[in-house]
N, C-alpha and C positions, 0 to 999 in steps of 0.2 A: 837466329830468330827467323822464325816463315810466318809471315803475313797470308792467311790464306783469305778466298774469296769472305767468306763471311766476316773475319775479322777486318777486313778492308770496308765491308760493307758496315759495321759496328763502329766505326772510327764517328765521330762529332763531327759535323759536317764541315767546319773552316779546317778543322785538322787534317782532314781525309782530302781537300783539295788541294794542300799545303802539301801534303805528301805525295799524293799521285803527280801533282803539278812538277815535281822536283824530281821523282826520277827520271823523265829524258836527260838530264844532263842540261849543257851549254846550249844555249838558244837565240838564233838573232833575234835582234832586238832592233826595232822601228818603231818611228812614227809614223803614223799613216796620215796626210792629209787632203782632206777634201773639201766641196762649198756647196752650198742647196745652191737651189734657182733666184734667190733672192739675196744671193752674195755673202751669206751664212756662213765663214771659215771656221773648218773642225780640225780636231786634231784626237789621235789615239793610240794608245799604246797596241803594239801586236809584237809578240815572241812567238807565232804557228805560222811562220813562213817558210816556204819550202820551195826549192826547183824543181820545174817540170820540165824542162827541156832549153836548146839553144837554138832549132831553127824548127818553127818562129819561137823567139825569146818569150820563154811563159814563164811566170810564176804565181805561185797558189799559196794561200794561207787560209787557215779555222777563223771565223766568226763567231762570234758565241749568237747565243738565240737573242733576239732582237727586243728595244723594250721599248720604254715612252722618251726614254732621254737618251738613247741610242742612234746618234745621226748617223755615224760613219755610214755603214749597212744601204743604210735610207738614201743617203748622198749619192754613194757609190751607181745604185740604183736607176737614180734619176737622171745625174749627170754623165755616166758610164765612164766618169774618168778620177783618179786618186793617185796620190804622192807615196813611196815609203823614201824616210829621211834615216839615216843613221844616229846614232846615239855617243856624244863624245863623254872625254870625262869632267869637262866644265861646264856640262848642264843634266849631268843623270839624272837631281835631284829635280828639275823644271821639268825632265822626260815623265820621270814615277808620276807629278803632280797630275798631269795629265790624264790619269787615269781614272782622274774623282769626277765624279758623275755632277756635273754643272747643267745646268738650264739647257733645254734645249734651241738651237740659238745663240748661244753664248761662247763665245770663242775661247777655245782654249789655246790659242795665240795670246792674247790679251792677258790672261790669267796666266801662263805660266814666260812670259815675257821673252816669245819666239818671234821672229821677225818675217812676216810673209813675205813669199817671193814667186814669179811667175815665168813660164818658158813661154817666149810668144807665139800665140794658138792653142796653149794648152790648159786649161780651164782651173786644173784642181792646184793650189798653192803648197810651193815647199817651204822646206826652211832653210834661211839663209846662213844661220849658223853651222849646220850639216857639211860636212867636208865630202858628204857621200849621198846623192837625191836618184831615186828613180821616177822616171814616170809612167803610170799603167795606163792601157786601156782596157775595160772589163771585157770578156769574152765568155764569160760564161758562170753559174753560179750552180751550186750541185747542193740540194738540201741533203744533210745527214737525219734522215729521221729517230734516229737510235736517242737521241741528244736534244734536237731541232738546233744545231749549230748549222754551219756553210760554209763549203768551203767557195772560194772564191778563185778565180782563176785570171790573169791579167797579161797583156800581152805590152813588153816594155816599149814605148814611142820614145824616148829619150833615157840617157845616163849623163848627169854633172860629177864631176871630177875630177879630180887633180890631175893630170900627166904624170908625175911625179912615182902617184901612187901605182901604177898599174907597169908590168915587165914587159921587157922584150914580147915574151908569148903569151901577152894576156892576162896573165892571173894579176887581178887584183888584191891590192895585201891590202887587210882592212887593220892590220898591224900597226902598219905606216899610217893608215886613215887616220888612226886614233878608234876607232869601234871599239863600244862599249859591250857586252855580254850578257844575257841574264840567264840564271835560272830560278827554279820555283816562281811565288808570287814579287818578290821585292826584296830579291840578293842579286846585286849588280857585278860585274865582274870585269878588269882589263886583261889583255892576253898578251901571252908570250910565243910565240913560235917556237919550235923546236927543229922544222925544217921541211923544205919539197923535198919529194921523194920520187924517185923515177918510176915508170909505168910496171905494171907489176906484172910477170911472165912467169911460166911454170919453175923456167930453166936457166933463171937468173934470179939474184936476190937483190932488191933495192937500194940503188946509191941516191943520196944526196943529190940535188940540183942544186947548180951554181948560176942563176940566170939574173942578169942585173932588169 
């Protein structure tokens, strides 16, 4: 079956998001959190987060277009600083919750029974359940006019976690984290590893890494 452009464009509009949103595939999965100026702790679901680079440590994620009960965005904004938290598998269901459009103001801490936490100096609150917390400083926002989404770009001032979790040479296994997975709207996923692989060269084929 080919799905061509009009048929995609003919799709019932929850279906056609439900679909285009599911082929990327596997997507991290975060919580984002933030606070207005009047100590307002938010929280939000995001799977469009992406690496931009490691010196200086950027990363970028999609914002959808902004609305009345839309804080993150707003937060972000104000205070130029925000959390992403990873997502384990004894609270995915408190993570999803998260995504229901509550008052603005109204903490989705509260509502989905996350427990704030703070790095001292740094404004925007994680969560202390998370086995895996970033913390951004914004650096820059780039409207997508095609859409009116944003991408957002943040440049990381701290990382919590484990020792445990992280090798010899850095990589961290979000395996070991516990990291949860999503794709489309609201199919969650745990992962398996199959293996590191060594650096890929014309004139060699890739083995296996053994690295504790």
């Amino acid at each position: 079956m080919i799905y061509n452009y009009d048929a995609l464009m003919q799709m019932e509009k929850q279906y056609r998001a439900m679909f285009i949103n599911s082929l990327g595939g596997f997507k991290s999965l975060q919580l984002l959190g933030t606070v207005d100026e009047a100590g307002n702790t938010n929280l939000s679901v995001f799977s469009s987060i992406f690496h931009l680079g490691a010196n200086p440590p950027l990363v970028g994620m999609v914002a959808r277009p902004p609305g009345p009960q839309h804080d993150t965005l707003k937060n972000i904004k104000t205070t130029g600083f925000y959390t992403l938290n990873n997502v384990l598998a004894d609270f995915y269901k408190e993570a999803h919750q998260a995504s229901a459009r509550y008052p603005s103001g109204d903490s989705e801490f509260k509502h989905c029974g996350f427990t704030e936490a703070y790095v001292a100096g740094f404004k925007a609150p994680y969560i202390a359940e998370s086995s895996l917390s970033i913390g951004l400083e914004l650096k820059e926002i780039m409207p997508v006019t095609l859409n009116e989404t944003s991408i957002i770009i943040g440049e990381i001032k701290w990382v919590k976690v484990d020792e445990g979790f992280v090798s010899e040479d850095g990589f961290v296994d979000l395996e070991k984290a516990g990291s949860v997975t999503a794709s489309g709207l609201d199919s969650y996923h745990t992962t398996k590893k199959l293996a590191r692989l060594s650096y890929a060269k014309p004139d060699k084929f890739p083995e296996e890494l053994q690295v504790k």
